[in-house]
C-alpha positions in Angstrom: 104.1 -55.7 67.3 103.3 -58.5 69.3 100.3 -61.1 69.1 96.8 -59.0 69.6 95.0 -59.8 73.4 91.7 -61.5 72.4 90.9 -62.8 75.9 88.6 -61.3 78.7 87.0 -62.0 81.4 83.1 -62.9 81.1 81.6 -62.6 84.1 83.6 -64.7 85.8 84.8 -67.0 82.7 88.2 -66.6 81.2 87.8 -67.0 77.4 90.3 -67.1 74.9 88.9 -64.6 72.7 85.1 -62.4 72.8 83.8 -65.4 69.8 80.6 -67.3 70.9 78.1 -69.6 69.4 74.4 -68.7 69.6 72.0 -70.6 71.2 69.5 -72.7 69.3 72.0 -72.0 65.9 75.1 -74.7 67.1 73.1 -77.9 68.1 74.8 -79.7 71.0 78.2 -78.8 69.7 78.5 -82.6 68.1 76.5 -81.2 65.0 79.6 -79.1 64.2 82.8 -80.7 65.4 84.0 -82.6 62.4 83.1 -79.1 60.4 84.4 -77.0 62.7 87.8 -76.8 65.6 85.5 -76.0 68.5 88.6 -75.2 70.4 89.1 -71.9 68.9 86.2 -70.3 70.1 85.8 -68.5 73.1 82.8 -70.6 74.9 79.8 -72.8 73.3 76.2 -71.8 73.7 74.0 -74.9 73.5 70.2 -75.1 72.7 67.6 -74.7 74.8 67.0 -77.1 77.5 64.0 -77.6 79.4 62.8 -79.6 82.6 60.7 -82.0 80.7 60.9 -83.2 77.2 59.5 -80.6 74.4 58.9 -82.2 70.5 58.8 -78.5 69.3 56.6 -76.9 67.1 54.7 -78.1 64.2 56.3 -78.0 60.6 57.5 -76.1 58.2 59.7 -74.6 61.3 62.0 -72.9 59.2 61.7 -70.6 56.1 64.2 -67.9 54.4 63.4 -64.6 54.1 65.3 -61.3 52.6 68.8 -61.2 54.1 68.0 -63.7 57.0 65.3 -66.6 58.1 62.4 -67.1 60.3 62.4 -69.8 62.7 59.7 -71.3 65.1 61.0 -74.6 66.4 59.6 -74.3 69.6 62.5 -75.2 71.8 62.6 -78.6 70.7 65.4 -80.8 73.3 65.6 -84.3 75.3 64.9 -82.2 78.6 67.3 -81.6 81.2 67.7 -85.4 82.5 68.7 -86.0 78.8 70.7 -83.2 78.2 73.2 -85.1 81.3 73.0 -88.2 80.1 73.6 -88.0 76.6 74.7 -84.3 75.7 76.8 -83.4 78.7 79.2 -86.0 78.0 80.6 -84.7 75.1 80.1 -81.3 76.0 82.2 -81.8 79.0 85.7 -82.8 76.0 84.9 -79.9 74.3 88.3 -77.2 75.5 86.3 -74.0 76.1 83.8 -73.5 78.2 80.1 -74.6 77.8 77.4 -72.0 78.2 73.5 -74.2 78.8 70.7 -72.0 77.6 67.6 -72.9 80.0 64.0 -72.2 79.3 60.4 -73.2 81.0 56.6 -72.8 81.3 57.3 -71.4 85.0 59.5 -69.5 87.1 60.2 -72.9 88.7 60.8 -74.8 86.0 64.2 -72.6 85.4 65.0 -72.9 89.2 65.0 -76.3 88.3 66.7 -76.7 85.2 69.0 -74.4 86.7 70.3 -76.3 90.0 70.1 -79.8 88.2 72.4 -78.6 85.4 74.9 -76.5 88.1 75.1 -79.7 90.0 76.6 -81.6 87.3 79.9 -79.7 87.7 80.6 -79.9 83.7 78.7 -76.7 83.4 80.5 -73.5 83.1 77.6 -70.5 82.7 73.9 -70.7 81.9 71.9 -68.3 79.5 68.2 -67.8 80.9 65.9 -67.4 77.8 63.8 -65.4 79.2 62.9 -63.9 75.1 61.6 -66.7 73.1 59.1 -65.8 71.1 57.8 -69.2 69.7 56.2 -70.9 72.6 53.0 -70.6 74.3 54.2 -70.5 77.6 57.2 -69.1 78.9 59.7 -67.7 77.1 59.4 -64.0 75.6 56.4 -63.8 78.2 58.7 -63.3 81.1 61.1 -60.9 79.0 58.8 -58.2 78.3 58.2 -56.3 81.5 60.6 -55.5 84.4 58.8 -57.1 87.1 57.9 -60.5 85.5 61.7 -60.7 84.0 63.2 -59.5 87.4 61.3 -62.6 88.8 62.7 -64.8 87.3 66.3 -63.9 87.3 66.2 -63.7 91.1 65.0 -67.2 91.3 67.6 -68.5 89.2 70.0 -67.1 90.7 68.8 -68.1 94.0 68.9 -71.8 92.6 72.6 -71.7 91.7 76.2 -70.1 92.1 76.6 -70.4 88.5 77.7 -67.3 86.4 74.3 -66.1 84.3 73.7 -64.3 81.5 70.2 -63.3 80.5 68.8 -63.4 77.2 66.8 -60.5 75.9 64.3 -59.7 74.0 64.2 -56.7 71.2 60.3 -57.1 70.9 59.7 -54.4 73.3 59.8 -50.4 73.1 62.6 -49.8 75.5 65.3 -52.7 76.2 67.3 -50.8 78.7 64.4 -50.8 81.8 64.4 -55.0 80.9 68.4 -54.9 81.1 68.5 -53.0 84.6 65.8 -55.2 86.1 67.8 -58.5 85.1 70.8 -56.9 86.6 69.6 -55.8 89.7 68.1 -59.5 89.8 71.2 -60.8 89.7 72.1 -61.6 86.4 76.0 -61.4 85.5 76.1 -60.3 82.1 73.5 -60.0 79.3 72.7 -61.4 75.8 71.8 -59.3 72.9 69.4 -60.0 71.1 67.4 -62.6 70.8 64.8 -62.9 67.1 62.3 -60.6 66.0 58.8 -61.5 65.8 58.1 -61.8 62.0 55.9 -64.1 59.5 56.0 -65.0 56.0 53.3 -65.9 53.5 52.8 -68.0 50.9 51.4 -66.3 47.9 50.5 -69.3 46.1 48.6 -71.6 48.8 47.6 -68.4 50.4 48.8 -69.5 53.8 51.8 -68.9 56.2 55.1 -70.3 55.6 55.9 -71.7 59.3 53.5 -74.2 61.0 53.6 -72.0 63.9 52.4 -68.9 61.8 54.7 -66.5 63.2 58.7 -67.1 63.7 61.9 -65.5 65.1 63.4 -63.3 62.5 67.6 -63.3 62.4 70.1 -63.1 60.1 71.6 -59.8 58.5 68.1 -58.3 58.3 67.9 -58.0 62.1 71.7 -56.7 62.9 71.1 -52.6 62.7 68.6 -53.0 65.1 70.9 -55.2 67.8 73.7 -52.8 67.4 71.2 -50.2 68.4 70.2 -52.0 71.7 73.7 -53.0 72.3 74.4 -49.1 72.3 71.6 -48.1 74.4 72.3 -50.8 76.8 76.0 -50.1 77.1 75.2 -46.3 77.2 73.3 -47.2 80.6 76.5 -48.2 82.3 75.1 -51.5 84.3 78.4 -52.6 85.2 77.6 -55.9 83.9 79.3 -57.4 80.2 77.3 -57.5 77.2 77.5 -60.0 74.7 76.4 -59.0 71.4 74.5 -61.3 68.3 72.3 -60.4 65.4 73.3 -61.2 62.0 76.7 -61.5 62.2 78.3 -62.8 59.2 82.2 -62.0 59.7 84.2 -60.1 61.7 83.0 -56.6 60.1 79.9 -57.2 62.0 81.4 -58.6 64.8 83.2 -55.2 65.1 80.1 -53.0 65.0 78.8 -54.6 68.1 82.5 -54.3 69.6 82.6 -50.7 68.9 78.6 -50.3 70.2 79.3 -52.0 73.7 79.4 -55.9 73.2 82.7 -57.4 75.1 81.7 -60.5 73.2 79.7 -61.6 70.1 77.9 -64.5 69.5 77.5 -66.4 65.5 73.7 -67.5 65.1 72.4 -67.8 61.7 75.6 -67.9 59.8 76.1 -71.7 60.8 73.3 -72.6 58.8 75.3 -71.3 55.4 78.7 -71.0 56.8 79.3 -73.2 59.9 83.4 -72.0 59.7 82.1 -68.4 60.4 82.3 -68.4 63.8 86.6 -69.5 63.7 86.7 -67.2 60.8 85.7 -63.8 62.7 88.0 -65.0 65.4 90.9 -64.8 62.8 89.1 -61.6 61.5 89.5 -59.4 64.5 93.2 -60.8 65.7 93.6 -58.8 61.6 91.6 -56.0 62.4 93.8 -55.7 65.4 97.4 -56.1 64.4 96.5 -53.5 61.0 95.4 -51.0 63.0 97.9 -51.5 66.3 95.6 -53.0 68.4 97.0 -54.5 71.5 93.9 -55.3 73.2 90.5 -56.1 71.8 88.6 -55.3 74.8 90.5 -51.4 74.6 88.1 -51.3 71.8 84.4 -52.2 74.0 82.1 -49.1 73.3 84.7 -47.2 71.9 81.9 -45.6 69.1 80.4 -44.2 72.5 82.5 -41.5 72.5 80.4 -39.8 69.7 77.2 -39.4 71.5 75.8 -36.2 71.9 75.4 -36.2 75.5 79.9 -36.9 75.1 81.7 -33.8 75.2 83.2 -32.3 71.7 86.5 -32.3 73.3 86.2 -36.4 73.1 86.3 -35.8 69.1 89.8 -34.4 69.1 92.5 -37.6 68.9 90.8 -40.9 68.9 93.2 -42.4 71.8 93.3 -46.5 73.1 91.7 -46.6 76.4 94.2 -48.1 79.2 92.3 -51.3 79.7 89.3 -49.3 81.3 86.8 -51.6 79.4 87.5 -54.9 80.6 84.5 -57.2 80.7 84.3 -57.5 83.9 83.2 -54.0 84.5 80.8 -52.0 81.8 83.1 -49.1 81.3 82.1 -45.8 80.6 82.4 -43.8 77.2 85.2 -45.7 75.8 88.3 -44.1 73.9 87.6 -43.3 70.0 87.5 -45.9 67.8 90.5 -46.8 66.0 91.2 -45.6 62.6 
């Protein structure tokens, strides 16, 4: 059969396959481009950047735990005057498009960061972090209830033409409220998720492992729990694109968020161990593809939906391929059956 379709349409951004980095996980991009061909990926996700300055959070920032790690680096960058100067450059080489994660104290630090960054021209999406949870300010705070979160989407989306994405966070009872609220705000697409709120304790001093005392749990540990949002958030048909992340560690994984809802997926943690992961599950779904007769990836967004209990048992009968009905430009509805 002929070459699988990887590409879609994000919101906007036409990317070669559904294969992203995650923010806070790749560096600049630099960190990783003699260990890895950038170019294969669908789009970069760079770290956080702020409007000033931040030196991060006191150490030990980072510890491992079961099947994943905490972090708590506090959103540590050169601020958004730096991040031109000396990060944007490079950035700017790189043959996919750049995705700028921004973060602030204030609503009006994002509006900020936000129209400095979209007048530089060399940016192609920005991520709003609005789910943080290791600073004192900002972050998570304007992520956990509708009203705070819808805020500050509109405000960035006021500030800029740019496509966005927002960020959210799992460390609330119900994600999908959070998820309508950014959407009706404006936001073009959504990120899902960001860490858990987790800590870890040294048995021996008889103290906490992160200078921060609590961190943002990822890895493997956190992935059942992403898949579940990424299905309730699909479920709710916003008619936006979802990109998935949480623990993915090859294109297995990848795959569960594909069949959940995700039109793309996004390699966080795995860079620490593996930093070819992200090029791997690229080569890992074209497989999955072509062995089961595949044509089109995105045929294959939310196609697990279909055994709900609210679908109707006559959905069961023949798991079919959907005729393009779940590109990413549109959250489709119940997708066909998965592929078998």
């Amino acid at each position: 059969m002929a070459q699988t379709d990887l590409s879609l349409n994000l919101a906007g951004l036409s990317l070669k396959n559904p294969v992203m980095t995650a923010s806070g996980t790749f560096g600049w991009g630099l960190e990783f481009g003699k260990l890895v061909d950038v170019s294969a990926l669908g789009a970069v996700v760079v770290k956080a950047t702020t409007l000033h300055p931040r030196i991060g959070n006191k150490p030990p920032r980072v510890t491992e735990t079961p099947a994943g790690m905490l972090n708590a680096i506090g959103l540590q960058n050169p601020g958004v005057e730096g991040v031109i100067a000396d990060k944007l450059p490079y950035l700017s080489r790189l043959r996919v498009p750049v995705i700028v994660n921004i973060a602030g104290d204030s609503v009006a630090d994002y509006a900020a960061v936000a129209e400095r960054l979209a007048g530089t021209g060399q940016v192609a999406a920005l991520e709003i972090n609005a789910s943080c949870p290791n600073c004192e300010q900002g972050g998570m705070l304007f992520g956990l209830e509708p009203a705070s979160l819808s805020a500050l989407v509109r405000a960035v989306r006021q500030a800029t033409d740019l496509p966005l994405i927002t960020k959210l966070s799992p460390n609330v009872t119900d994600i999908v409220p959070l998820a309508a609220a950014a959407v009706a705000a404006g936001s073009d697409a959504l990120s899902l998720i960001n860490t858990l709120v987790g800590m870890a304790i040294d048995i021996e001093k008889r103290k906490p492992k992160l200078g921060n005392i609590t961190g943002g749990l990822s890895g493997p540990a956190i992935r059942p729990v992403a898949v579940r949002m990424v299905w309730q958030v699909h479920a709710a048909k916003l008619g936006v694109p979802i990109i998935g992340m949480g623990g993915i560690m090859d294109a297995h994984d990848a795959l569960e968020f594909i069949l959940a809802g995700a039109n793309a997926v996004a390699v966080g943690t795995a860079h620490f161990a593996a930093p070819e992961t992200p090029v791997q599950v690229v080569a890992g779904l074209a497989e999955y593809c072509e062995r089961h007769g595949v044509a089109r990836l995105q045929d294959l967004v939310g196609a697990a939906q279909a055994f709900r209990p609210d679908v109707r048992a006559d959905r069961f009968a023949e798991p079919a391929t959907p005729g393009g009905a779940c590109d990413a430009t549109t959250q489709s509805a119940e997708s066909g059956s998965a592929q078998r």
